[in-house]
Backbone as CSV, one residue per row, in Angstrom:
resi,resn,N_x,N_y,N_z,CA_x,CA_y,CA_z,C_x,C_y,C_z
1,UNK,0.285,14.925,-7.858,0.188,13.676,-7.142,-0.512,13.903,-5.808
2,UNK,-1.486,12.899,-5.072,-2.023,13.280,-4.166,-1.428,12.082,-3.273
3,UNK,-0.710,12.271,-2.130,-0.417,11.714,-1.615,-0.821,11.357,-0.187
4,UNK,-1.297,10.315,0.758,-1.697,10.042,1.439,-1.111,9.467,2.722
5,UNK,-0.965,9.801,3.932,0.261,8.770,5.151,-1.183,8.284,6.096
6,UNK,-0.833,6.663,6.069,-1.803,6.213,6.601,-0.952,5.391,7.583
7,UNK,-1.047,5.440,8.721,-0.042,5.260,9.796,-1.103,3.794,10.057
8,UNK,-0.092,2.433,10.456,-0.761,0.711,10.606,0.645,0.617,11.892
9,UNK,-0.317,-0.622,12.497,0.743,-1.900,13.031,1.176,-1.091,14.398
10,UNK,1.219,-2.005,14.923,1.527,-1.822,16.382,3.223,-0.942,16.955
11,UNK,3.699,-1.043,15.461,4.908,-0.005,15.542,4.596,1.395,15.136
12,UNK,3.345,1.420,14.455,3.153,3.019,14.264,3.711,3.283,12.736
13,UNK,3.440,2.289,12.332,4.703,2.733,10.988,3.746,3.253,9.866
14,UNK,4.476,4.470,9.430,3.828,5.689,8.235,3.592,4.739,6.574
15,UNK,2.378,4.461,6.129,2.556,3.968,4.779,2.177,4.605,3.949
16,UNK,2.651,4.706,2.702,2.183,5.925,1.670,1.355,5.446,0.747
17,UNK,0.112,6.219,-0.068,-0.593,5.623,-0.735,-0.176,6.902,-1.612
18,UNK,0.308,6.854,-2.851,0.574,7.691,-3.867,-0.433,7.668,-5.017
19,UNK,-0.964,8.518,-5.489,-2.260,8.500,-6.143,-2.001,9.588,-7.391
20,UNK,-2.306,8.760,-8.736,-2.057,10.304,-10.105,-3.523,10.575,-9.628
21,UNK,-3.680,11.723,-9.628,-4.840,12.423,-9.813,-5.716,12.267,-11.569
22,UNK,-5.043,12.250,-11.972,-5.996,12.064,-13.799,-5.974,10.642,-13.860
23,UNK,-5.394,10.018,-13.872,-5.167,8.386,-14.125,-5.865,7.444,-12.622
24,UNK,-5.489,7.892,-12.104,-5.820,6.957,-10.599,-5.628,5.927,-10.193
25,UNK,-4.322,5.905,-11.112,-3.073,4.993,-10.756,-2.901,5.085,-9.461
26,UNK,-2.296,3.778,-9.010,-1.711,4.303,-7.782,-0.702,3.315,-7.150
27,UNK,0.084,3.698,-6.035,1.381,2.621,-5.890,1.064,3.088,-4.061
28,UNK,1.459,1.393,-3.785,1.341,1.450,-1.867,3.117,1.780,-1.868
29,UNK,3.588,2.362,-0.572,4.820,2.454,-0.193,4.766,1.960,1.411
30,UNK,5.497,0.865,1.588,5.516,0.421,3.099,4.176,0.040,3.308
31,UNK,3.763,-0.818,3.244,2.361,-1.308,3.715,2.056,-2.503,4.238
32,UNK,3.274,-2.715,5.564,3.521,-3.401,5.931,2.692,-4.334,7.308
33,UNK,1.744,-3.854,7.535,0.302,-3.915,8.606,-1.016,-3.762,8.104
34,UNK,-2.181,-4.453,8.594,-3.317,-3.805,8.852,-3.597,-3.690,6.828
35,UNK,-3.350,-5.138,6.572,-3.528,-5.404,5.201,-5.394,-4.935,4.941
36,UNK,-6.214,-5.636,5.750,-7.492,-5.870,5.430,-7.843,-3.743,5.251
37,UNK,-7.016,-3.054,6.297,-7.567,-1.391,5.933,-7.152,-0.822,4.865
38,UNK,-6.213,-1.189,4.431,-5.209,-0.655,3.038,-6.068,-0.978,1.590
39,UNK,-6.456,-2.447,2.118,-7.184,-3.081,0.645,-8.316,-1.918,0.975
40,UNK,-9.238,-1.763,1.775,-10.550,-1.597,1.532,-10.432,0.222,1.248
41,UNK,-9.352,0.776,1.660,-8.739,1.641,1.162,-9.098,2.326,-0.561
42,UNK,-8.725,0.951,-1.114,-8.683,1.325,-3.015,-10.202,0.596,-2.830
43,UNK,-10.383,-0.315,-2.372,-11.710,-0.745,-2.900,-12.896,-0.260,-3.099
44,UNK,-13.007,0.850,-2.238,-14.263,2.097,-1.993,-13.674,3.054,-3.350
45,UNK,-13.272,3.031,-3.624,-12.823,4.192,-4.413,-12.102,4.136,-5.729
46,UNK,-12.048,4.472,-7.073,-11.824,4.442,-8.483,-9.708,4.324,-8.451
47,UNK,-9.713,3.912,-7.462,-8.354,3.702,-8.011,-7.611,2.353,-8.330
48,UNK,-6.156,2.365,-9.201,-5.590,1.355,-9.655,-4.864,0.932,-9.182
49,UNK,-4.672,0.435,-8.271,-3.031,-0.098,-8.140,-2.344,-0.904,-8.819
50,UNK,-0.657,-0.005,-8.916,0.048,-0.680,-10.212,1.062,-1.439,-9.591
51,UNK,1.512,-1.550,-8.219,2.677,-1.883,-8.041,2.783,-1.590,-6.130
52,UNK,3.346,-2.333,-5.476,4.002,-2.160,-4.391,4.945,-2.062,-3.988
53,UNK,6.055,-1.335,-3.139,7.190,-0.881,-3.296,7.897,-0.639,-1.795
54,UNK,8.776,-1.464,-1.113,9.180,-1.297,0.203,10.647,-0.759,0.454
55,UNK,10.842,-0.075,0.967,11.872,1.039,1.500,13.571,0.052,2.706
56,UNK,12.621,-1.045,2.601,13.571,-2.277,3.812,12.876,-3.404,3.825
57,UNK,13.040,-4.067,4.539,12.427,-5.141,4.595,12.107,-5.694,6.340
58,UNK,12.186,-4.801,6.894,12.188,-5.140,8.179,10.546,-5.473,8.605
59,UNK,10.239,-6.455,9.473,9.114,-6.656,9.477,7.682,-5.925,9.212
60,UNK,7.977,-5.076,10.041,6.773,-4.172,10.158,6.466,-3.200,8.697
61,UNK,7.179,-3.300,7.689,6.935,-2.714,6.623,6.526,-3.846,5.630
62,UNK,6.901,-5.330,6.034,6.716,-6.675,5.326,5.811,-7.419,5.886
63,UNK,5.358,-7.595,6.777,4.475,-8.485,7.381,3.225,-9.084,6.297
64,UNK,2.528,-8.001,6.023,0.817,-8.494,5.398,1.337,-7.808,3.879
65,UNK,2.443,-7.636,3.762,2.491,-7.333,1.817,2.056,-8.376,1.143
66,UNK,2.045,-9.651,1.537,1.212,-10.600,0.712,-0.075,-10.227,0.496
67,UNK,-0.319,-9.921,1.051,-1.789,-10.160,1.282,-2.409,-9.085,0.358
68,UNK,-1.997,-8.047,0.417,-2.059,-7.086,-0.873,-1.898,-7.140,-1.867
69,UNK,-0.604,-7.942,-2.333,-0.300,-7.997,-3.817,-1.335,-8.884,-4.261
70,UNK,-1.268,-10.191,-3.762,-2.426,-11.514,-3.911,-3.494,-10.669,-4.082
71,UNK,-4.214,-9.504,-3.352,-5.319,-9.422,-3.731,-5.653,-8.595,-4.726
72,UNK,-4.496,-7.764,-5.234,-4.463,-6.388,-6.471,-4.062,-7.445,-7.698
73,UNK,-3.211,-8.313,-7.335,-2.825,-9.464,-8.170,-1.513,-8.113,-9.306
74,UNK,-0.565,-7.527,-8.505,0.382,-6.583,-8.433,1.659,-7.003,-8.166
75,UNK,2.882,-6.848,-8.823,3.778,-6.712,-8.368,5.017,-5.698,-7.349
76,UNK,5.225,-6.685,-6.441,6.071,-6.142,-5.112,7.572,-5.710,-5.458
77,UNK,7.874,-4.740,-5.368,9.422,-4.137,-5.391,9.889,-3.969,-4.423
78,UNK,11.459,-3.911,-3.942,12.097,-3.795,-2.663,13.354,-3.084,-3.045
């Protein structure tokens, strides 16, 4: 698994981009900021996203998750 910490949002908060290496599947963890860098994130690059997945729900990990799923057209877990 290749895993990625891409730190968003004015709290600093760590989000994970988990990536199969053969498949290029992939699942956001906390991606709760700074929606428009996350998308363009997978968009440059051969991967899938299967799913989004949040650890709490406290703002800063929830804020712009819409905006992600709407655009992977993905389902959100909590």
């Amino acid at each position: 698994m290749i895993i990625e910490t891409i730190t968003v949002g004015s709290f600093a908060m760590n989000c994970y981009l988990i990536i199969h290496p053969e498949t290029g599947e992939a699942i956001y963890i906390d991606p709760g900021a700074e929606s428009d860098l996350l998308i363009d994130k997978l968009s440059n690059r051969d991967i899938n996203l299967k799913f989004v997945i949040n650890t709490h729900c406290h703002i800063d990990h929830t804020a712009e998750v819409s905006q992600i799923i709407n655009h992977f057209k993905v389902p959100f877990y909590i």
